[in-house]
C-alpha positions in Angstrom: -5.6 20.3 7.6 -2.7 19.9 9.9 0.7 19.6 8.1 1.6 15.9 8.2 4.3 13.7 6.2 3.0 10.3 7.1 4.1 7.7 4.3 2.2 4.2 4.0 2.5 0.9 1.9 -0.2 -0.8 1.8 -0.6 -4.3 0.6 -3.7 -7.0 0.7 -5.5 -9.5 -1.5 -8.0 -10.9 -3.3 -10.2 -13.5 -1.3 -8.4 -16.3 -0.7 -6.1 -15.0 -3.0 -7.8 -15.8 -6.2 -6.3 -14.8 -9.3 -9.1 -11.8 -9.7 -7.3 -9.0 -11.0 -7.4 -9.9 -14.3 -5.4 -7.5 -16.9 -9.2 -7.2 -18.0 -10.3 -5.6 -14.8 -7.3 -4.5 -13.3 -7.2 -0.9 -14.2 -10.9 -0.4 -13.5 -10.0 -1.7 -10.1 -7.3 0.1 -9.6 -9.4 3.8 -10.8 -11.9 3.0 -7.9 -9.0 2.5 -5.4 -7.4 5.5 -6.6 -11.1 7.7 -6.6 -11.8 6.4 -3.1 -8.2 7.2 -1.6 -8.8 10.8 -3.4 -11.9 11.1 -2.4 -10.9 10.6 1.6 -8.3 12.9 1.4 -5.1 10.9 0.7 -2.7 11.4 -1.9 -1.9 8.1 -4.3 1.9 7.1 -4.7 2.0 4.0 -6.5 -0.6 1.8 -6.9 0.5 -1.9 -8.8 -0.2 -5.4 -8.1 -0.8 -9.3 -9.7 -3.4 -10.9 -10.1 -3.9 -11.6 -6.2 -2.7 -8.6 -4.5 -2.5 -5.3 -4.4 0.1 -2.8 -3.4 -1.0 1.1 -2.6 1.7 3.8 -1.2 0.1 6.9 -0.4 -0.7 8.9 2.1 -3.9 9.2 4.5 -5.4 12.2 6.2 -4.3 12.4 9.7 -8.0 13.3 10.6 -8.6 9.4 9.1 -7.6 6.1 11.2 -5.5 4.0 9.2 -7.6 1.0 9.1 -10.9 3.0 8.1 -9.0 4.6 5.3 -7.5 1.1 4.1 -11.5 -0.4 4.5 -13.1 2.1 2.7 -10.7 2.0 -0.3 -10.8 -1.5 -0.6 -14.8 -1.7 0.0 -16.0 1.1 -2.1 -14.0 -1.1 -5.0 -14.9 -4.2 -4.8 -18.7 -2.8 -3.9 -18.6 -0.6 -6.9 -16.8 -3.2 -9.4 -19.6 -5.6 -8.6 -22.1 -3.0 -9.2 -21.1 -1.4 -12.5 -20.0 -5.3 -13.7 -23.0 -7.4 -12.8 -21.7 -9.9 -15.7 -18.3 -10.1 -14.2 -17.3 -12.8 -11.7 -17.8 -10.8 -8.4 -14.9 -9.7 -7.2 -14.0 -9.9 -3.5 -11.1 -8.6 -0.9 -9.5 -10.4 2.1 -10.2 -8.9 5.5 -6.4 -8.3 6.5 -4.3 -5.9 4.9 -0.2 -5.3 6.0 0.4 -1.4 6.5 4.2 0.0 6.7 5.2 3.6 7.5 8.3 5.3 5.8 10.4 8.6 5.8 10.3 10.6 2.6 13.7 9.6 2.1 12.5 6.1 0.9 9.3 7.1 -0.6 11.3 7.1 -4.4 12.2 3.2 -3.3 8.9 1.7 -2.4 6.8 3.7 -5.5 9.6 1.8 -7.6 9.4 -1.3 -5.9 5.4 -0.8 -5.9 5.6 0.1 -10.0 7.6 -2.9 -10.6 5.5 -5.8 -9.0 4.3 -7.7 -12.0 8.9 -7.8 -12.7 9.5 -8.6 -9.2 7.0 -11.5 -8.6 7.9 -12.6 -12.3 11.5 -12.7 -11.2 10.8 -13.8 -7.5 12.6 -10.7 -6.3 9.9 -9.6 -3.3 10.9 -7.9 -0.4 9.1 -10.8 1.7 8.1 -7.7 4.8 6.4 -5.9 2.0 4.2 -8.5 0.7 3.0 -9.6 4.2 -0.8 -9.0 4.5 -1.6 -11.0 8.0 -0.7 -11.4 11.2 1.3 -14.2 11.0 4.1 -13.8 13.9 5.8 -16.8 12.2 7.7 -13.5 9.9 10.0 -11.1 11.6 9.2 -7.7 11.7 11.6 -4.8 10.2 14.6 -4.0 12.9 17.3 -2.4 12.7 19.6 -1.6 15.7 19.6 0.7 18.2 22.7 2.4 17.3 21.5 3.4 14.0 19.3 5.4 15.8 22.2 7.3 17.7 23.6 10.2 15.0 25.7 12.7 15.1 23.6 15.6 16.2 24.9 17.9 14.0 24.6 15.5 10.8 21.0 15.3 11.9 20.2 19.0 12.4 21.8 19.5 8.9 19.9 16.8 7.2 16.6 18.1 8.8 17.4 22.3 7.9 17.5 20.6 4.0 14.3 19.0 4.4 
């Protein structure tokens, strides 16, 4: 496999965001998730959520197209859970999903952010960007200045040699 540091959060929910993932099913859920994502390749992060979403950060194969690792995860579970739990409301996903790439640098951030959901939604402390799920244009996307971009050349080359 090529060498590749490409970070991703990952976020959707249930159908029409019902509360589904019940503290009952929740970690079963979340061991098909994290068996799929395995299974494809990827590495698994953080994986946390409430009852209508779920948040992965991981990262995917770059042999694998970001949306067909995100679909298979997320339709192996649900397939799977409805399978092995015939008794079980069926459990469903939304179509959409929001995907966000990162640096290494901030990888430690978003698995804590990730591992705290249930105290951030209790507290109503999201990071609204990282809970987004759809194409609604209605949000604005992360931006930050051009001149962040422009650094002192030899800053960057002695950042990069400690990589």
């Amino acid at each position: 496999m090529p060498y590749c540091q490409l970070y991703y959060h990952f976020v959707w929910t249930t159908k029409l965001r019902r509360p589904l993932l019940t503290a009952k099913i929740e970690l079963t859920i979340y061991d098909y998730l994290r068996a799929k994502a395995v299974e494809l390749g990827g590495l698994v992060y953080a994986l946390n959520g409430i009852e209508d979403h779920v948040h992965l950060v991981g990262m995917v194969p770059p042999k694998l197209a970001v949306a067909t690792f995100v679909g298979q995860i997320k339709g192996t579970s649900s397939t799977r859970f409805n399978k092995e739990h015939p008794a079980e409301d069926a459990f469903f996903w939304q179509r959409e999903y929001g995907v966000f790439t990162f640096d290494k640098k901030r990888l430690p951030y978003v698995v804590r952010y990730v591992n705290r959901q249930k105290e951030h939604h209790a507290n109503r402390a999201t990071i609204p960007i990282l809970e987004r799920t759809d194409d609604d244009n209605s949000q604005t996307a992360v931006h930050e200045d051009v001149v962040q971009y422009l650094a002192d050349e030899q800053a960057w080359w002695q950042e990069m040699q400690t990589i």
